[in-house]
MARBA-3410 file (N, C-alpha, C, O; in Angstrom, 1 decimal):
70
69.8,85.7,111.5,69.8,87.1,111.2,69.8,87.9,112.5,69.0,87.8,113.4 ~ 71.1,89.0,112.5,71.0,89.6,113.8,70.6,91.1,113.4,70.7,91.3,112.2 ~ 70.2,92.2,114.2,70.1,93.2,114.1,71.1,94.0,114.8,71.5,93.9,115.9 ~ 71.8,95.4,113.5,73.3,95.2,114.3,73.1,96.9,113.8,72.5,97.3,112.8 ~ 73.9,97.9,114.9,74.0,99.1,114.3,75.0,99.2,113.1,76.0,98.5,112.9
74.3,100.4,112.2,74.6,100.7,110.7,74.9,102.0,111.1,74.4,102.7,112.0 ~ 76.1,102.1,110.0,76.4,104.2,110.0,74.9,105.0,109.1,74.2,104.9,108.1 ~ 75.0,105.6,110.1,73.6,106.3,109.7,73.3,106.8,108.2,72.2,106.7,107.7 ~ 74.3,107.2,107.7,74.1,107.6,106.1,74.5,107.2,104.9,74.5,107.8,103.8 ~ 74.9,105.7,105.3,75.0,104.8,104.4,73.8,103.9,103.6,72.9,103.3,104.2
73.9,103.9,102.5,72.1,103.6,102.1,72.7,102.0,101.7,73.7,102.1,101.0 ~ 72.3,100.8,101.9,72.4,99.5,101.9,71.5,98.6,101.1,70.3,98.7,101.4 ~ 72.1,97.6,100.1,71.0,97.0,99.5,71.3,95.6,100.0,72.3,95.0,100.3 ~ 69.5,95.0,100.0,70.2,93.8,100.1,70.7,92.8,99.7,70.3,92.5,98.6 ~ 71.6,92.0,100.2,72.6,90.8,99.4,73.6,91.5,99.3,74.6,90.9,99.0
73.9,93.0,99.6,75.1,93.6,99.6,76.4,93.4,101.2,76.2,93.8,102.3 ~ 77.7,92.7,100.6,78.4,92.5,101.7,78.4,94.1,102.1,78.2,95.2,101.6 ~ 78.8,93.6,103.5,79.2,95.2,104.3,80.7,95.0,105.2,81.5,94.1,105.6 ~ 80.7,96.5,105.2,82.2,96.8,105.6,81.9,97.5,107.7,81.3,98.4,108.2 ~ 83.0,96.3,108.4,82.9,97.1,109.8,83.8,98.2,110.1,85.0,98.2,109.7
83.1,99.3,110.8,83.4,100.2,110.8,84.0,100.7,112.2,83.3,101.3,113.1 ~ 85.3,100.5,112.3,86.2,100.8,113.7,85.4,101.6,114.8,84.9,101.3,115.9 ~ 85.6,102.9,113.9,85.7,104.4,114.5,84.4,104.6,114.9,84.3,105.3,116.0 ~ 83.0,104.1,114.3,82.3,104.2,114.8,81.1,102.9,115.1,79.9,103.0,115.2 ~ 81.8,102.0,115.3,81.0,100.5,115.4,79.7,100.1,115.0,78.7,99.7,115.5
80.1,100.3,113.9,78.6,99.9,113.2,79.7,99.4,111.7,80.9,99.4,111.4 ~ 78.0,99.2,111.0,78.8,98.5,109.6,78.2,99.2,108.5,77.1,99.7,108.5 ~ 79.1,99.3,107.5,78.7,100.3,105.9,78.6,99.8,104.9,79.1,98.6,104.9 ~ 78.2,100.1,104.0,78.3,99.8,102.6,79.2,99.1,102.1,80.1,99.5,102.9 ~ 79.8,98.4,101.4,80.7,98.0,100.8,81.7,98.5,99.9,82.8,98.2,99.4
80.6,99.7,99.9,81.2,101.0,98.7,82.3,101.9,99.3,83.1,102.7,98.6 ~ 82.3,101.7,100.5,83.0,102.8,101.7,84.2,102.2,101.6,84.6,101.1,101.2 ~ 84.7,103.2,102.0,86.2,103.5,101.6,86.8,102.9,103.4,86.6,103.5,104.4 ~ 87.8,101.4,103.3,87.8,101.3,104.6,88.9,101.6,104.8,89.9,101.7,104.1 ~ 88.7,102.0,106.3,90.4,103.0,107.3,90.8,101.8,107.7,90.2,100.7,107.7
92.2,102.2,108.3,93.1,101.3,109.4,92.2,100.8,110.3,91.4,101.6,110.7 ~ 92.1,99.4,110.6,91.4,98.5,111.8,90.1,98.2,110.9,89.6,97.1,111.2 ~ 89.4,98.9,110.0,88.0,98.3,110.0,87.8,97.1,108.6,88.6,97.2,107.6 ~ 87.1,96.2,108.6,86.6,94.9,108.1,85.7,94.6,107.1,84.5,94.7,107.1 ~ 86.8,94.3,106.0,86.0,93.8,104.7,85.8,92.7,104.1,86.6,91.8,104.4
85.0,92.6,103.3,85.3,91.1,102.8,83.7,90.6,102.9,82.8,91.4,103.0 ~ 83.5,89.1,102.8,82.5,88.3,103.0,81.7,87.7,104.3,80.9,86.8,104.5 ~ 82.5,89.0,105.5,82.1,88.6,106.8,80.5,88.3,107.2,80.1,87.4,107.9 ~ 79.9,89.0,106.7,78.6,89.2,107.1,78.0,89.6,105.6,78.7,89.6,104.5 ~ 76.7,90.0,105.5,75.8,90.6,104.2,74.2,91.2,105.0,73.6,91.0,106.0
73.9,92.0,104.1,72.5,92.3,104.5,71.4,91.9,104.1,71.2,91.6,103.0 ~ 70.4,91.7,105.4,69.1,90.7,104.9,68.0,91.7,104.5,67.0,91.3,103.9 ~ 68.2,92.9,104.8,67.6,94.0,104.2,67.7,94.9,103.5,68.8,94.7,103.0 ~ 67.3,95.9,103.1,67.5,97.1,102.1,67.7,98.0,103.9,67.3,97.6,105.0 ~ 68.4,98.9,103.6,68.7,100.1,105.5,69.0,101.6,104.4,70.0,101.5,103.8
68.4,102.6,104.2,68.2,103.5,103.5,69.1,104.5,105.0,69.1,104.3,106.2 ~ 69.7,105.8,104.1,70.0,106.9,104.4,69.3,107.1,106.4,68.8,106.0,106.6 ~ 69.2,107.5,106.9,69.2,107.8,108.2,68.3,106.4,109.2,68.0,106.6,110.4 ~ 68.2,105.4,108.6,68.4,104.2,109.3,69.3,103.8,110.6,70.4,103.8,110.1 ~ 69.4,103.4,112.0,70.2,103.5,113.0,70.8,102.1,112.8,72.0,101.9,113.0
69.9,100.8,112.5,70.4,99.6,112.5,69.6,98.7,111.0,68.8,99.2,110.2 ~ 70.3,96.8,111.2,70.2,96.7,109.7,70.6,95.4,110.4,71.5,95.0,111.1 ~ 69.0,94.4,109.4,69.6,93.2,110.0,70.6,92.6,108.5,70.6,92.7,107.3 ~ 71.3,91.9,109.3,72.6,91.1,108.7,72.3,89.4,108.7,71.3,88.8,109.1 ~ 73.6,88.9,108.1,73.6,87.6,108.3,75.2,87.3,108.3,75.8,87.5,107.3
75.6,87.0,109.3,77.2,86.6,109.3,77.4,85.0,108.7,76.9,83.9,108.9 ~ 78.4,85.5,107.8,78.7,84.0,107.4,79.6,83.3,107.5,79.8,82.6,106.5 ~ 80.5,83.2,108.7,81.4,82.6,109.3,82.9,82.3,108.3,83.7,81.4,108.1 ~ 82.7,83.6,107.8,84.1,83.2,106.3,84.7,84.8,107.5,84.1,85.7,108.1 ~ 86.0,84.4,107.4,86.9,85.4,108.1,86.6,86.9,107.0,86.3,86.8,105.8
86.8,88.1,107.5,86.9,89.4,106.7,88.6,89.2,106.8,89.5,88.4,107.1 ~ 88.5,90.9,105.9,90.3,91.4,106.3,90.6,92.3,106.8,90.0,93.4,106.5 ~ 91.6,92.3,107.5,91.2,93.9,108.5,92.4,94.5,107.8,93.5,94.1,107.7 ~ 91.8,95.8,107.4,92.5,96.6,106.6,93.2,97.3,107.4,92.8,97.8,108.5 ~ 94.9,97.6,106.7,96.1,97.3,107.6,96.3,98.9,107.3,97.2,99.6,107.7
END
């Protein structure tokens, strides 16, 4: 489990996959709507609950490739 920065106003449950986020290098919700370059899929998940103004959020990567949204 690493600790990794999170978009600050993304509220995160855990066991919920997350989405990386290009533009601002951190990772979101899975709910978020992903842009050109950023990563979805089963890359990683969260080992915590990370509420609304949260800066980081530990994770667990699980070595399954994402998809980088084209």
């Amino acid at each position: 489990v690493f600790t990794v920065p999170k978009v600050s106003a993304a509220e995160i449950n855990q066991g919920e996959s997350l989405t990386w986020v290009v533009t601002s290098s951190a990772f979101d919700s899975n709910a978020a709507t992903a842009a050109t370059g950023d990563i979805t899929g089963p890359t990683a998940f969260a080992a915590e609950v990370a509420g609304a103004g949260a800066a980081s959020l530990a994770v667990k990567f699980t070595g399954v490739p994402g998809t980088v949204k084209a």
